[in-house]
N, C-alpha and C positions, 0 to 999 in steps of 0.2 A: 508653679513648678520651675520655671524660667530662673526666677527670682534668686527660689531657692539656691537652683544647680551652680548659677552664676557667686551666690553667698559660699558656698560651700568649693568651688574653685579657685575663689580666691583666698580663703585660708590654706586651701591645701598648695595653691603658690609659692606658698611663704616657706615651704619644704621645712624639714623635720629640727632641722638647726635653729629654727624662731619657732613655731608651734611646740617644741619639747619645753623651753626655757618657760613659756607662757602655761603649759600644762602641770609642769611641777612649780612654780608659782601656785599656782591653786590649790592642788592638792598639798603644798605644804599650809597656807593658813587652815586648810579644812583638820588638817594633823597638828594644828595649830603650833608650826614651826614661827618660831620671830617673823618681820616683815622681813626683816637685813638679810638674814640668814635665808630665808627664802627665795630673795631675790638674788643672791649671791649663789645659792644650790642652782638655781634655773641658767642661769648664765653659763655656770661653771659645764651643766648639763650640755647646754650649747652649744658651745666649744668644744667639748669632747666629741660631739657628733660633729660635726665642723669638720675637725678630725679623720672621723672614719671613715664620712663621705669621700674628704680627699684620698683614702688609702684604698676606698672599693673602688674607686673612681681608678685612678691608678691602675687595682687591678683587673676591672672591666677593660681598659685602654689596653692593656699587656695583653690578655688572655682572648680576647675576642679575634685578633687579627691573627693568632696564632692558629686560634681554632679554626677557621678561615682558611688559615694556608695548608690544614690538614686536610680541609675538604677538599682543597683545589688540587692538593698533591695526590690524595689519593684516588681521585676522581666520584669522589661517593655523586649518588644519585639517585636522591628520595623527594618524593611529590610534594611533602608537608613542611612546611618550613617553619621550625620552631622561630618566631616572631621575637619573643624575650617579652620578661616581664614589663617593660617602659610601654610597652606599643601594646601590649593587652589591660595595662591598668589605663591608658588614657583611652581604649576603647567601652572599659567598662562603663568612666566618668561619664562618655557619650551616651550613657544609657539613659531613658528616662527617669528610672526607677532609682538611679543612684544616690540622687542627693536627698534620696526618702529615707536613705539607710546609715546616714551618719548617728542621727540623734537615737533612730530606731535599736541600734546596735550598742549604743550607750545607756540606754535607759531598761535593754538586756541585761547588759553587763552590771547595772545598780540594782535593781530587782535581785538577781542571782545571787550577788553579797547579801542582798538585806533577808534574804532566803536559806541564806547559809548554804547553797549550791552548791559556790564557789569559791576561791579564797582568793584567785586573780581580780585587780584592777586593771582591766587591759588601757593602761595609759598612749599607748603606740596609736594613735591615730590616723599617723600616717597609712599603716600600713591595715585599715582599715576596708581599705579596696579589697582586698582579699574576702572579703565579707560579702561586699556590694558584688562582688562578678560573680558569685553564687547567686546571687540575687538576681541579676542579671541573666543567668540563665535562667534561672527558672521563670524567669517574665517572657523570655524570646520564645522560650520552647511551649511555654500555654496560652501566652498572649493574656495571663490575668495577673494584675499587679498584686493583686492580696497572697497568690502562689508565689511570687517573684519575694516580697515581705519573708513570707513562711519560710523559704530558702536560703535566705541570708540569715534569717532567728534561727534555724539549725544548726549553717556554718560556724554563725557565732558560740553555740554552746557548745559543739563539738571541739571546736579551739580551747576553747576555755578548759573544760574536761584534761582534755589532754595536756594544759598547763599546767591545773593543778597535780594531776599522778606525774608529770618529770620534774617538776621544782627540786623537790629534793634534791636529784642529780644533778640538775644545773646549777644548784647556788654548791654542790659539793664538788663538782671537779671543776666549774670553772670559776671559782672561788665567786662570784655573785648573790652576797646576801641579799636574801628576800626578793630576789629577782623569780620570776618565771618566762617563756617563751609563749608567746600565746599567735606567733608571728603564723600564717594558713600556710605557708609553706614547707615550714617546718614540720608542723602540726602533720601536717599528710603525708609526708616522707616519714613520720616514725613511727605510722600505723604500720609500714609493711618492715621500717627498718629496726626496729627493734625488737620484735619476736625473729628476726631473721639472725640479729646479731648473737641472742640468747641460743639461739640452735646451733649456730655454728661454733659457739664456746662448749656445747655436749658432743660434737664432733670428735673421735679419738683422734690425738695429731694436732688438727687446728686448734683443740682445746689449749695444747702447749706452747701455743707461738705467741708470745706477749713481745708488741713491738711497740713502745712509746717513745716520742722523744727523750723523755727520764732514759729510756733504758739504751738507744741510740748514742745517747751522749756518754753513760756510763761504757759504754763498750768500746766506742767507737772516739773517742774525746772527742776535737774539734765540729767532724764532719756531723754531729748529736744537737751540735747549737742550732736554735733556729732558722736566726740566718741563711746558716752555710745550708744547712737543708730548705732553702726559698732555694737558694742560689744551683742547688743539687738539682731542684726540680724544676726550675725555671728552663735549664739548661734542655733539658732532656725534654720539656715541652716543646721548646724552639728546635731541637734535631729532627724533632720527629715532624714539624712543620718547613724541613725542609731549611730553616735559615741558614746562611753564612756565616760565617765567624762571628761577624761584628753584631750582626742579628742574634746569636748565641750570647754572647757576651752582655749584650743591653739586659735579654729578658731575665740573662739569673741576676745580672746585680740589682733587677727591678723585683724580683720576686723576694729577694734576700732584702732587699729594703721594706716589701711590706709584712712581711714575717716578722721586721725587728719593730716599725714601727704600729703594727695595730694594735697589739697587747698593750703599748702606751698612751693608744688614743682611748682604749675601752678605760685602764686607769684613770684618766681624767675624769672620763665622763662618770664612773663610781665615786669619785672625789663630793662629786655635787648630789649624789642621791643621798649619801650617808645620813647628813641630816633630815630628809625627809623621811629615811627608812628609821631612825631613833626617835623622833616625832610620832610617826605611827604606831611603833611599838608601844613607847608609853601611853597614848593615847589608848591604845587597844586593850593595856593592859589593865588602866584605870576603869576601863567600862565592861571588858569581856574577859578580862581574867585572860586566860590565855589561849584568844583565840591568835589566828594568822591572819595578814593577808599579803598577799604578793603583789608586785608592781609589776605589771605583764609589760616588758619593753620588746623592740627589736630583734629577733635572731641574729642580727650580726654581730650581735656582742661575740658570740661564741666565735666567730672569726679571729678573737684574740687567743685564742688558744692555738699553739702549731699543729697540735692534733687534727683539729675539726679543719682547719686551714688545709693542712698533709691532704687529708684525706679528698676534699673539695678538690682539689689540684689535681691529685692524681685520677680521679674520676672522672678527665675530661677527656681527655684519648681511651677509657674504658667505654665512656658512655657511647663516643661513638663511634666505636669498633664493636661496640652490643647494637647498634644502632642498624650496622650492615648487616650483622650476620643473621638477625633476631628476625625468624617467620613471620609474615602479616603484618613486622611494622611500617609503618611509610613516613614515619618522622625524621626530618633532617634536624638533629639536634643544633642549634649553634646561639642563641641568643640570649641561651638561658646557661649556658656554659659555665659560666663567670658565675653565677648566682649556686651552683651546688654545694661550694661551701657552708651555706643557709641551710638549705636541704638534710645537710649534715649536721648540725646542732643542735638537735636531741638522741642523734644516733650516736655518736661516740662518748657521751658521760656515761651510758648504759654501758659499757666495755671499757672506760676509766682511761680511755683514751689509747686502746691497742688500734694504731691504725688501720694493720691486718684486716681483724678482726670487723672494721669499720668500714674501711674499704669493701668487702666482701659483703655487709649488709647492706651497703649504699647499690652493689650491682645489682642484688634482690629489688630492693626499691625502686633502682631504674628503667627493670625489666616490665616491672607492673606499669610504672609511669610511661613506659615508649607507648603500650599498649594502649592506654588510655588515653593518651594524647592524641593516636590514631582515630580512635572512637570518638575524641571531643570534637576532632577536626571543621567536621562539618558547622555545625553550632558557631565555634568560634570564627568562621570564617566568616558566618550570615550577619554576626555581631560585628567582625570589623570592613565588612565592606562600604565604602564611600567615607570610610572615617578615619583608615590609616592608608597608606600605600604600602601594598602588598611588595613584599620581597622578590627580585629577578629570577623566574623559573619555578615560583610558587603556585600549583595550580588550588593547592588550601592553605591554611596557616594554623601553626595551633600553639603550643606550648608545655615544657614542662614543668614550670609553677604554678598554672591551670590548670590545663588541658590533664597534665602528667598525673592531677591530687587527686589520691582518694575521694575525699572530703567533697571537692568540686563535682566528680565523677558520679557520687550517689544523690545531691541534688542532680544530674544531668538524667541519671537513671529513673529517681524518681517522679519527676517534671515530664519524660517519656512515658511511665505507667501511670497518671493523671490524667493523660491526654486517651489515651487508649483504653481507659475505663470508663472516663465522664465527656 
């Protein structure tokens, strides 16, 4: 097991900018793309994530100190202290059961194609751990590895499921052929957020209020560009954290910098799949006539779009101002702040990118998430003690790309009526 965990760490080391080039490498000779062309797809890949790391990176660095000086300015004071996703995925790694669930999770995911299940290849292996901490729990909470297995092969299909019915919308609004989401964070923010966003489009009144960037710019010229709206909302992040001028002024020209540049880092990185998605097609087409299959990558593609971007930003003085006012919850949201834009990336192709519209399904989703984050708290806290250093003033820890997930939450529930039956 040792062995393993230790094998399976040091790939995932090598972070998503060397393991992506090396995974579409493979899977191009398997779509029997050229060698050249292959290796030159997987690079190109690379690079583009290269890319986006440095632009979330950026906006992690922007958006976290901000959220920070919201907490401090407004004096909130909740027991649970959202941890963020870095410090609950390297708790999960600590788990025993983790490095059971790399291959386990792939040999799902091949079964399921050769099954006709599913039509996703979830290539994203980084983001794999989203799998394992389901698994994860369900080992902590019955103490049987074969339950902990069972938990993570559910995550896993439920992802998947869910990739393939939003494909469509993702490769149609945010122009991604043959891409699907199969990322667990997503996945579980558009179980509640997208019948939320469909409801609120039958609403008389909110039905009418179509607010995209397209229509921003059409009305508004300049202040519609991307950009300028980083720069609009950057602004307005930093007031309400209290900065100074100068403090004001860093975070819009930083927001307005990663609004212009991530739509050209996702570009890139589409540059190098192309070949391998026109490989596959022919390939598929000579042997299955017309079947599909998707390349399940990373949710933060969709952070190229200003919509799902808009929307992620604006949801961070929403979520926690829903955070104080919301009955029974005890989540201090902050670690995961920066990461809602993800969360967003199946909920606004469903609305064609009406922020409004988005915004308002993402509060629905957060409302369910604060709650269940409250409820996971315990669990995640017994998983990362002696293994992270807890946050100042945390007397739990939990999360809202866990803690907050449906998906995570019904393993949690499940793994609970297991124990209390057998």
């Amino acid at each position: 097991m040792g062995a393993l965990m230790n094998a399976v760490q040091a790939v995932l080391d090598m972070g998503p900018s060397v393991m992506l080039p090396i995974i579409i490498f493979i899977v191009g000779l398997i779509f029997r793309v050229k060698v050249t062309k292959a290796i030159t797809s997987g690079i190109t890949v690379g690079i583009g994530m290269i890319g986006i790391n440095l632009v979330i990176d950026l906006l992690t660095d922007t958006v976290g100190p901000v959220a920070q000086a919201m907490v401090e300015r407004f004096g909130l004071n909740l027991t649970i202290i959202d941890a963020g996703w870095p410090a609950i995925s390297s708790i999960t790694w600590a788990q025993p059961i983790a490095g059971l669930m790399i291959p386990i999770i792939l040999v799902v995911n091949l079964a399921m194609l050769g099954l006709k299940w599913t039509k996703t290849l979830n290539i994203d292996i980084w983001n794999y751990w989203h799998m394992s901490a389901a698994a994860a729990t369900a080992y902590i909470v019955t103490g049987s590895i074969m339950m902990g297995i069972l938990g993570g092969i559910l995550y896993t299909i439920f992802c998947l499921i869910i990739a393939d019915k939003t494909a469509p919308k993702v490769q149609e609004y945010y122009g991604l052929e043959g891409i699907s989401f199969a990322t667990g964070s997503a996945a579980g923010y558009a179980v509640f957020g997208i019948p939320a966003a469909w409801l609120i489009s039958k609403i008389p009144g909110l039905n009418k209020i179509n607010v995209k960037p397209e229509t921003i710019q059409r009305r508004f010229g300049i202040f519609g560009e991307p950009m300028i709206m980083g720069v609009i909302i950057g602004a307005f992040l930093a007031i309400l954290g209290g900065y100074d001028i100068s403090g004001i002024l860093q975070t819009a020209m930083t927001m307005g910098g990663i609004m212009l540049l991530m739509p050209r880092m996702v570009k890139i990185l589409m540059e190098g799949l192309i070949p391998i998605q026109e490989g596959a097609q022919k390939m598929l087409k000579s042997r299955y006539k017309d079947r599909e299959i998707f390349l399940g990558m990373d949710a933060a593609l969709a952070t190229g779009s200003p919509a799902a971007l808009s929307t992620g930003l604006l949801m961070v003085p929403i979520t926690l101002f829903i955070a104080v006012i919301l009955p029974g919850n005890h989540v201090l949201p902050f670690g995961d702040l920066a990461t809602i834009p993800f969360f967003a990336a199946l909920i606004v192709p469903g609305r064609n990118g009406n922020i409004v519209h988005s915004v308002l399904a993402c509060t629905v989703a957060v409302v369910f998430g604060l709650y269940m984050a409250t409820n996971f708290a315990p669990v995640i806290t017994q998983m990362g003690e002696g293994i992270v250093e807890f946050p100042e003033g945390a007397a739990q820890i939990s999360n809202l790309d866990t803690g907050g997930n449906i998906l995570n939450w019904i393993i949690l529930k499940g793994s609970e009526l297991f124990n209390s039956v057998f």
